[in-house]
N, C-alpha and C positions, 0 to 999 in steps of 0.2 A: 748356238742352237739351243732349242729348250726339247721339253720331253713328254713326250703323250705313253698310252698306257693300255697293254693287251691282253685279254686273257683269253683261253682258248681252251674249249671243252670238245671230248671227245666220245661219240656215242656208235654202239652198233648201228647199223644203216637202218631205217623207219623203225628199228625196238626200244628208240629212248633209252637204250640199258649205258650206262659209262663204260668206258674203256682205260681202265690203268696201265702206265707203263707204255702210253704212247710217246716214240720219241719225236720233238717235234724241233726243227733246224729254221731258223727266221735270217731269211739272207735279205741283204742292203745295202744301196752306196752310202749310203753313212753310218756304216758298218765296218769296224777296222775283220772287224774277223766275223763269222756265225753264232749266231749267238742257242746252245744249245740247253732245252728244258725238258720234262718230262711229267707225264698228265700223273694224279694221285691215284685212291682208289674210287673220289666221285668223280674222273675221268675230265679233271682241272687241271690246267699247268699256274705255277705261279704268276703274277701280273708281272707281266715283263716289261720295265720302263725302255723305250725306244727313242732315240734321236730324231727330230722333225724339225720344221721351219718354224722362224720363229712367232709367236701368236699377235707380235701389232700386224697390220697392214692396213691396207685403205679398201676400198669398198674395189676402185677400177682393178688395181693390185689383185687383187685374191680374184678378180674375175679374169683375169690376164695370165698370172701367172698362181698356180696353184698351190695354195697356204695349205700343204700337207706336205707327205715323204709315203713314200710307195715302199711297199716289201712282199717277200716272197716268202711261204710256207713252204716247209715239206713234213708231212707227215706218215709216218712208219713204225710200222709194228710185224713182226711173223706171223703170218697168218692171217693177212690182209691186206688189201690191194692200196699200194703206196699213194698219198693225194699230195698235190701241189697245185696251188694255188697263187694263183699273182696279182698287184697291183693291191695291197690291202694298204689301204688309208690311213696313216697314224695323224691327229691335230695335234698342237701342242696344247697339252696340259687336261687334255681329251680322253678317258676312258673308253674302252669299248670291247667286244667280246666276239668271238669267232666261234660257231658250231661248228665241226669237222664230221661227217658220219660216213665211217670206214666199213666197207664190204670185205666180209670174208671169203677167201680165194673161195674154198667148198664152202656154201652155205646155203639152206632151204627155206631161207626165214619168210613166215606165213605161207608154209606149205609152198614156195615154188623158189624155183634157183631163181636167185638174184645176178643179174649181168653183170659186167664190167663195167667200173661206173664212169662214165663219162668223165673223163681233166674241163673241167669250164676254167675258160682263163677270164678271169673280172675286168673288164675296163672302166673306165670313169664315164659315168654316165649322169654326172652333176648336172652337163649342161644337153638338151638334147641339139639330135644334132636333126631333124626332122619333124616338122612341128606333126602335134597328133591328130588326127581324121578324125571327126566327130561322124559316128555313123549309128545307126537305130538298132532296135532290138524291139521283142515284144515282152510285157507284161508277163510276170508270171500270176497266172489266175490265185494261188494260193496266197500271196503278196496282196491280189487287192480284197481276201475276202481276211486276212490275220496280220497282224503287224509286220513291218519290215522286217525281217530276220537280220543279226551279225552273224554270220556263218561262221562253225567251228570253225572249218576250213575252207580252201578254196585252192581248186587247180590253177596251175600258171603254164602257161606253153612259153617253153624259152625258145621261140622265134615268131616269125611272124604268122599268121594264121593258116595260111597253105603252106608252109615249110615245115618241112620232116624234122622234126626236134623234140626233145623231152618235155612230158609232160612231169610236174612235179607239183604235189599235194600235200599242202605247206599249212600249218596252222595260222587262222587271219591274223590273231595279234603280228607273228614272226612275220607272215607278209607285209605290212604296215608296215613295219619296221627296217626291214629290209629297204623297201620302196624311198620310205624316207631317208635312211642313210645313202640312197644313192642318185637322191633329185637334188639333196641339200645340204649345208655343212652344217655341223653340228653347233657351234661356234657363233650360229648364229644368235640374236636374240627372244629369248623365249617366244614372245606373243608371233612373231615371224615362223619359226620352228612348228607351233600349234598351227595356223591359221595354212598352211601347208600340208602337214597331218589330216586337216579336217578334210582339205579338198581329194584329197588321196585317199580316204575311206569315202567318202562319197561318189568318186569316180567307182571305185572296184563296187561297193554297194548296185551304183547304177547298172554297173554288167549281169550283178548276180541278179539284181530284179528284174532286168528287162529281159533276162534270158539271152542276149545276144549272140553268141556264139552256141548254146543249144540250138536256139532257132533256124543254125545254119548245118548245124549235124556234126558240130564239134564236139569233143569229149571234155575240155577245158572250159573255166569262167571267165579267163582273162589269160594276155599274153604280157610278155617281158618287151615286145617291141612299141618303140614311142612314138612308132607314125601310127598304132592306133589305140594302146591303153602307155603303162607306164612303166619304168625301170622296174625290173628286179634282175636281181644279181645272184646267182646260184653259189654258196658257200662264202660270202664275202662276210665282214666284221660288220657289227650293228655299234655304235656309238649309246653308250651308257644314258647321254643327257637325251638324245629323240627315244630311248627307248622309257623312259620313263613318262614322257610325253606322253607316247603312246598307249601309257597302262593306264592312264589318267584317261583318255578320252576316245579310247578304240569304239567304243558301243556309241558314238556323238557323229552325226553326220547333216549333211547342209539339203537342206529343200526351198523350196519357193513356199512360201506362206500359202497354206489353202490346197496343197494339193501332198500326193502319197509319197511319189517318187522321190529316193536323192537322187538330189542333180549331179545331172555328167558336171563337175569342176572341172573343164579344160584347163589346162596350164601350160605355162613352158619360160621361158627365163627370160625372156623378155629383152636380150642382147642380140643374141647370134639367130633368135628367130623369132617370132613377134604371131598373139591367137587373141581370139577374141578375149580371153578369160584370163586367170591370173598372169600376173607377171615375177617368178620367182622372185628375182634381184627387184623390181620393186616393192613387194614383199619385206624384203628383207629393210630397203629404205625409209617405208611405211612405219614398222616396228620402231627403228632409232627416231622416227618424229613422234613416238607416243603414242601410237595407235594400237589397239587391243586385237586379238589375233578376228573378232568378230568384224569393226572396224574396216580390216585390213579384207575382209571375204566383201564386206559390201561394197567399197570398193572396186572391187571388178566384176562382180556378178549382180549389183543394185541391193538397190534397201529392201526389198520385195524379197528377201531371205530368212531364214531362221534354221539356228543348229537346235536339232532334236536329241534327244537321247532315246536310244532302245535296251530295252532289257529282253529283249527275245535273244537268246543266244540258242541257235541249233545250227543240226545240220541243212545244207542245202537238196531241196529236193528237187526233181522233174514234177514240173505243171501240168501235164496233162495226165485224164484221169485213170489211165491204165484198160479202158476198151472203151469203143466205139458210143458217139449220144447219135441217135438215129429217133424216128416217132415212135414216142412213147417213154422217151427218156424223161428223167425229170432231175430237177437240183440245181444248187447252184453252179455247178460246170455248165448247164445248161443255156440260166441267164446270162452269165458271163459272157459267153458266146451270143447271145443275143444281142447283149449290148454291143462288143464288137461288133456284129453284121452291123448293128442299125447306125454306130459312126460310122465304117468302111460305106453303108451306102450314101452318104452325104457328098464323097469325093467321087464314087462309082453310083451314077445315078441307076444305071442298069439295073445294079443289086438290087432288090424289092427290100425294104424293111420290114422286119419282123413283131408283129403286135397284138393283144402288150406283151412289158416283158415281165413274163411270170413263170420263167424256170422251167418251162413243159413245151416239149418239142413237138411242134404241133405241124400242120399239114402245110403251115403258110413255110414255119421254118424250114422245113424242107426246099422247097422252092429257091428260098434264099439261099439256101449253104451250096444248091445246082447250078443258082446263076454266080455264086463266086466260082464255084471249082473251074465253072465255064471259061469268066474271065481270067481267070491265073492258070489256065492249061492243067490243071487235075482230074482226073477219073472222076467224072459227073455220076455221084449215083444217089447225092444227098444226103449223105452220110462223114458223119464229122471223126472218120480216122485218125492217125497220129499227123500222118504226113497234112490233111485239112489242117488239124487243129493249131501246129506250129505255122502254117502257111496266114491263117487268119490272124493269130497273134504278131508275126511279121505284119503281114499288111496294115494292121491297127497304131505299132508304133510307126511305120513310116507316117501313117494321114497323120497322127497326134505329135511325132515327135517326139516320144518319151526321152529318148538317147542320146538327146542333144540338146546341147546350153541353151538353145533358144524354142526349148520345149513347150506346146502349148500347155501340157499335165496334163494329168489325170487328176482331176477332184474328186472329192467325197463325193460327190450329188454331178459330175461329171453333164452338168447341164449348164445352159447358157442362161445368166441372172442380169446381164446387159439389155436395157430394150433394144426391141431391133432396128427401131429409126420410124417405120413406118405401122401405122396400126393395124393389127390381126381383126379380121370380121369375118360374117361367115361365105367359104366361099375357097378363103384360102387355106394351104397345104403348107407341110415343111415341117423341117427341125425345132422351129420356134413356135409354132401351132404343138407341136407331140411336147417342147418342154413344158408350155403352156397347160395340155392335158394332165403329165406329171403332177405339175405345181398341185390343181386344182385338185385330182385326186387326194393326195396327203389333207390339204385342208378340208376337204370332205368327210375323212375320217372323224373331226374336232367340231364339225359343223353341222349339225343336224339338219339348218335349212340349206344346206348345197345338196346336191347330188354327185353320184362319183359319175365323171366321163369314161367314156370307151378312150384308150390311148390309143391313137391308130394316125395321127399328124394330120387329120381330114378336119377341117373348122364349120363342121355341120350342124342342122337345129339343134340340137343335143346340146353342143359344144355354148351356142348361143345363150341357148337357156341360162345353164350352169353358169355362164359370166352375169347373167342379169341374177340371179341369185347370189351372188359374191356381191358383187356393186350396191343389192339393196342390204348386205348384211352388215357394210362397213359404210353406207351412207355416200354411195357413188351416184354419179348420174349412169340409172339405169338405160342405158340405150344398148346393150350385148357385144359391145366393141371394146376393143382392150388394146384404149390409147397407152399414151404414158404414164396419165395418173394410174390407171386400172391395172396396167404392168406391176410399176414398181408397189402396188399395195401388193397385190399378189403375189410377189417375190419377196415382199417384206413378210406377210404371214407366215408364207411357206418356211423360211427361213428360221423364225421364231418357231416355228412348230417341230424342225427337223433338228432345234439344240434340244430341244425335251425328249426326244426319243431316242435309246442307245443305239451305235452306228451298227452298221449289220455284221461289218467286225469285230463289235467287241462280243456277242451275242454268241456263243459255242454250244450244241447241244451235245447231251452225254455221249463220250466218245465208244461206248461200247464195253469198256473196260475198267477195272478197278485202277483207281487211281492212290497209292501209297510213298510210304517212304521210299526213296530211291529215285522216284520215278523223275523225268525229264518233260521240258520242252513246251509248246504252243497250250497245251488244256492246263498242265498247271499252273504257267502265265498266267493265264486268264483265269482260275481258280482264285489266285493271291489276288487279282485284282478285284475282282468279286466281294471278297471277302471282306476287303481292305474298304472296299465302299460300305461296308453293311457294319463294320468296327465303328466309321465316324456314328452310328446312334447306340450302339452295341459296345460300352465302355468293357465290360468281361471278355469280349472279343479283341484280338492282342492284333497290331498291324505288322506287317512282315515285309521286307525287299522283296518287289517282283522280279524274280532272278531264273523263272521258270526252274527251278531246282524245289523238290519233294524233300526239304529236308526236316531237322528234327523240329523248329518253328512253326514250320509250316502244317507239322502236324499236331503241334498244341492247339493252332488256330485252329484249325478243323474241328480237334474237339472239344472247343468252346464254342463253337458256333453249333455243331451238335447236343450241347448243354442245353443252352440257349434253348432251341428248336425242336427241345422235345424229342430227340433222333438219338438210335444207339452210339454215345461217345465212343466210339474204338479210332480217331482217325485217320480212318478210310472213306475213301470217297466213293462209294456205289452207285447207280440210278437213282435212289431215292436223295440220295444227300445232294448229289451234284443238284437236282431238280429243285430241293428246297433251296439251295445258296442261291441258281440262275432266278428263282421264282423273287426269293425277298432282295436282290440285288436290283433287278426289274423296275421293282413298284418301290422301292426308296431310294429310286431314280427320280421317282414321282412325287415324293413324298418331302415334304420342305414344315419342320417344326414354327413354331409361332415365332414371329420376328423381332419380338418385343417391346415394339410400340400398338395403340388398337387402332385400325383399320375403319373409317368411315368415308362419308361422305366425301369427294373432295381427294380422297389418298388417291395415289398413282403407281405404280412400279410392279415388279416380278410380283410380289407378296401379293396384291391386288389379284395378280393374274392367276397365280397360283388357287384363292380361298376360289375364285370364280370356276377356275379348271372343277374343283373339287364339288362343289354348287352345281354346277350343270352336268355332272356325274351323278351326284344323289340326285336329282331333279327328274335324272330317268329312270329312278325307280319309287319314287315318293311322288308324285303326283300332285299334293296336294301345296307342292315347294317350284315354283316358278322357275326355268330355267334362264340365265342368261351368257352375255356375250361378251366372250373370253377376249378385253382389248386393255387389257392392264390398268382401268379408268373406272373406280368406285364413286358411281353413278347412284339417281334413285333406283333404275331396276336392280341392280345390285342390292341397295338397301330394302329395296319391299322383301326378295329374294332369302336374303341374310333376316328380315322380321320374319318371316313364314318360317324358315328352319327353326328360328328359335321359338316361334310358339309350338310350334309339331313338336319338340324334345323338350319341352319346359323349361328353357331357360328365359331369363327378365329377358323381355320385346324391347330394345331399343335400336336395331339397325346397326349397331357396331359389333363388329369383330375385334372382342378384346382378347384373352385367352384363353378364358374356358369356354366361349362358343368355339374361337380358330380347334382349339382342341378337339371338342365333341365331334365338329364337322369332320376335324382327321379322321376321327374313330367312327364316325358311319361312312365313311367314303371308304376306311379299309374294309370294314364286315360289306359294304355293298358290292365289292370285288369279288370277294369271296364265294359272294354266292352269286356272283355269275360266272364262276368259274365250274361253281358245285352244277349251275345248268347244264354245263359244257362236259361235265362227266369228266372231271379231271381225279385225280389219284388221291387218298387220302393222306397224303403227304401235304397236299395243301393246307389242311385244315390247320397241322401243324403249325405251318408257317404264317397263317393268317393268325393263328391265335395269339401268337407271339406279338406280331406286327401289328394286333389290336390292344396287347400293353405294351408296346414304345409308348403310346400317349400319357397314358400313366407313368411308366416310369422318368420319363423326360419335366414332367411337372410336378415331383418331388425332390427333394433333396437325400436323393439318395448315391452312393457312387461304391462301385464296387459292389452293390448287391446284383 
């Protein structure tokens, strides 16, 4: 026989505090006698080498007959209520480590008697024995307007969802880990191990965002039973090699390319029960043929994948917004809910769709939230309570599917960019008329000769016009019908327009509060991100992990970027500061330096589209400088355009954009902002920020560094 290796720590119950002078007795059949240790004063027992089976075997073998050796803990001290523990898994030649957390007979800890703690006996739960129910969940509204969260932590109900069993509130890493050491052997090969890992934070991920078991009036995120989430095991041993795994890649999880959610990864072993989605043991196959643990995830869930990383690490909150949106509400909980209604009405014709969606609950929205409550049997009064609010969020991921592998997503732009098959003209109604209205709205923003539509899914004069406007501004046959060429141009603009603009998530206003050392979570995220983008022209501005942590870094950045910007260095982040960092993060969103070759006649690409963006920005306040049209193609109106600018600022007239014209243009397009902003009666913080942001040009076209 050969020999695996256990260490076993001991802590007061939820205090994290060690417990010295724990005795702890490890009984075994391949054990001549008990083998007896005792914890130090960091409440560690020595690694205890243990007798197991031996580590060749074959692939059918270890799934046949089980390439471990089982053992039983007993752990005892005076003054605390005795634990045992069974079935702990030693590999051969395998590390791995046992939390124990002992309740004191008398004890009040966080203010309340703590109970008797429950004996969990561990069984093997390698292989399941009930494949798992892919079932829905809703959206939580703060997920689609801020990054995915890694939740500190996360409740587990150790049985199945209506069964009376403990709820227990586990740190996510130790959960991960847990889960892994009990779907799969350690033993196995790396890329096999990760690609496992990955689907098992993306599964619990997928509960915590979709709210599932909220939605239903549970207290937990996830349960221990695998007819409908996945193993965990209360007190069992974690394996050395998947926990390292684990610290590698806990914040990495799997989505469908183009959309928000991590996917539900269904799995299960793919011997004794057989699911859409992973296959453990092929899995593990996949790996010894050379497949990377990514590889191994496309595989079963298609190429149409990608592993993320997030650095939002908080706690998990409840979605809804804490009282009642009725008429007269406004915000984003508002739109949100709109959107919802106006999917939910596409399955439920009944439901009226709400229009447009502009955050402000209006007389129409009411109507709408009456005719759901109608259809789902809720107290009709029009008023979006808690009980509406989860009920809608339910209903939303059922039409969509968030909670399930063959999820349609939620996208960014959560609209349809497929033509529909048959052409829109005027006359007709629907989801693809109102995505349609969408589209054209945005590009009417960019487009001086469009007009914005009313969004309302009605394909009326209006609706008509505005297409014969698009078609003549990209050189369509203007007839007001929006075959396929006139579709896919229109989805192609919109598209290009919606990468230039920050997504409404990354977009945070002042949270009310000072933001300093110490501080945590979602605003300082996006603070360091911020910042981090305004560093790339800002060499004195130092770049920092977005790790939403207010540490000492994080506040040198700050006040260098306060240096910078003309603002009191101390920092901290107040109103004004936050406003300057959102304000110049904004517009050097916008902002693209000279690309180092010159730009005429004939060029093509972003840079084209970029100097033209900037041109027909100064063109609406210079009059005397032509405007044109923003299609990435330096044309002659381009060139007459680019001659006007440079005769009006006195540079040599010759039609090209070399670098000190590209430059100058920067530097009247930033002052032109500025003071349309000074119209708008905005804060003298801005000035600040513009003035700075009118010497990036200057500084960027010397050789300077470190000044």
């Amino acid at each position: 026989m050969e020999q695996g290796y256990l260490l076993i720590e001991t802590f007061i119950a939820k205090g994290n505090i060690p417990i010295n002078e724990v005795q702890i007795m490890i009984f075994g059949e391949e054990l001549d006698s008990p083998i007896e240790v005792y914890t130090n004063r960091d409440g560690k027992s020595e690694v205890v080498a243990l007798p197991t089976k031996n580590k060749e075997y074959s692939l059918e073998e270890s799934y046949n007959d089980r390439p471990y050796s089982e053992y039983t803990i007993k752990a005892t001290k005076e003054g605390y209520y005795e634990i045992n523990i069974k079935d702990i898994q030693i590999f051969a030649g395998e590390y791995s480590y046992l939390p124990l957390n002992l309740i004191p007979l008398q004890s009040t800890i966080n203010e309340r008697t703590v109970p008797v703690a429950t004996q969990i006996t561990p069984h093997n739960l390698n292989t399941q024995n009930t494949p798992r129910n892919e079932i829905g969940g809703g959206p939580s509204p703060t997920s689609l307007y801020n990054p995915v969260i890694i939740p500190s932590t996360i409740t587990v109900h150790l049985g199945r969802p209506e069964q009376r069993a403990e709820d227990l509130t586990v740190d996510f890493r130790y959960y991960i880990k847990n889960v892994a050491s009990s779907e799969i052997y350690p033993t196995w090969p790396k890329e096999a191990i990760t690609a496992n890992i990955l689907a098992i934070i993306s599964l619990a991920l997928n509960r915590v965002y979709t709210e599932w078991y909220k939605l239903r009036g549970y207290p937990f995120q996830i349960t221990n039973s695998t007819s409908f989430d996945q193993a965990f095991v209360k007190d069992r041993n974690i394996f050395d090699s998947i926990s390292d795994i684990v610290d590698e890649v806990f914040n990495e999880y799997v989505r469908r390319i183009g959309y928000i959610e991590p996917l539900f990864t269904q799995y299960c072993d793919g011997k004794r029960v057989q699911c859409e989605g992973m296959k453990q043991w092929g899995s593990y196959a996949l790996a010894n043929q050379g497949y990377n643990a990514v590889e191994i995830l496309k595989e079963y869930y298609g190429e149409n994948i990608e592993v993320v990383i997030c650095n939002t690490i908080e706690d998990i909150r409840e979605s809804y917004p804490g009282s009642p949106l009725q008429i007269g509400s406004s915000g984003k909980d508002v739109y949100l809910m709109q959107r919802y209604l106006n999917r939910i009405s596409i399955d439920y014709p009944n439901i009226p769709s709400t229009h447009p969606q502009n955050g402000i609950f209006t007389r129409d929205m009411e109507e709408s939230v009456k005719a759901f409550q109608e259809q789902f049997n809720l107290l009709v009064d029009g008023i979006i309570g808690k009980s509406t609010w989860y009920k809608i969020s339910y209903i939303f991921t059922s039409v969509t599917k968030l909670a399930e592998l063959s999820s349609e997503g939620y996208r960014v732009s959560n609209e349809y960019y497929k033509y529909p098959g048959t052409a829109l003209k005027e006359g007709n109604r629907g989801i693809y008329v109102y995505a349609l209205q969408v589209y054209l709205a945005l590009i009417s923003q960019f487009y001086e000769t469009i007009d914005t539509p009313t969004i309302d899914s009605v394909f009326g004069r209006t609706t008509k016009n505005i297409v014969i406007q698009f078609q003549k501004e990209f050189g369509l046959e203007q007839d007001g019908v929006v075959g396929e060429s006139t579709w896919n141009k229109i989805v192609e603009v919109f598209l290009g327009l919606l990468d230039q603009i920050p997504p409404m998530d990354e977009i945070l206003m002042y949270p009310g509060y000072l933001l300093e050392e110490g501080a945590r979570g979602e605003n300082v995220a996006a603070i360091q991100t911020y910042l981090n983008k305004i560093a790339e022209y800002y060499p004195n501005i130092p770049r920092v992990q977005v790790d939403g942590i207010f540490g000492r870094s994080t506040v040198e950045q700050v006040k260098a970027f306060q240096r910078v910007f003309n603002l009191r260095s101390d920092g901290v982040i107040g109103e004004m500061t936050w406003n300057a960092i959102l304000l110049a993060y904004q517009e050097l969103l916008r902002v693209t330096l000279y690309p180092g070759s010159p730009l005429g006649v004939g060029s093509q690409g972003e840079s084209v589209r970029k100097i033209q963006e900037y041109i027909r920005e100064i063109a609406s306040v210079y009059k005397d400088i032509p405007t044109v049209q923003v299609d990435g193609t330096f044309g002659p109106a381009t060139k007459r355009a680019v001659e006007s600018f440079q005769a009006y600022f006195g540079l040599p007239v010759d039609g090209v954009v070399g670098k000190n014209t590209w430059n100058k243009i920067l530097e009247v397009y930033i002052n032109d902002i500025r003071e349309i902003i000074r119209e708008e009666g905005m804060d003298s913080v801005y000035d600040a920020v513009f003035d700075t942001l009118g010497d990036l040009v200057q500084y960027h076209t010397k050789d300077r560094v470190g000044k």
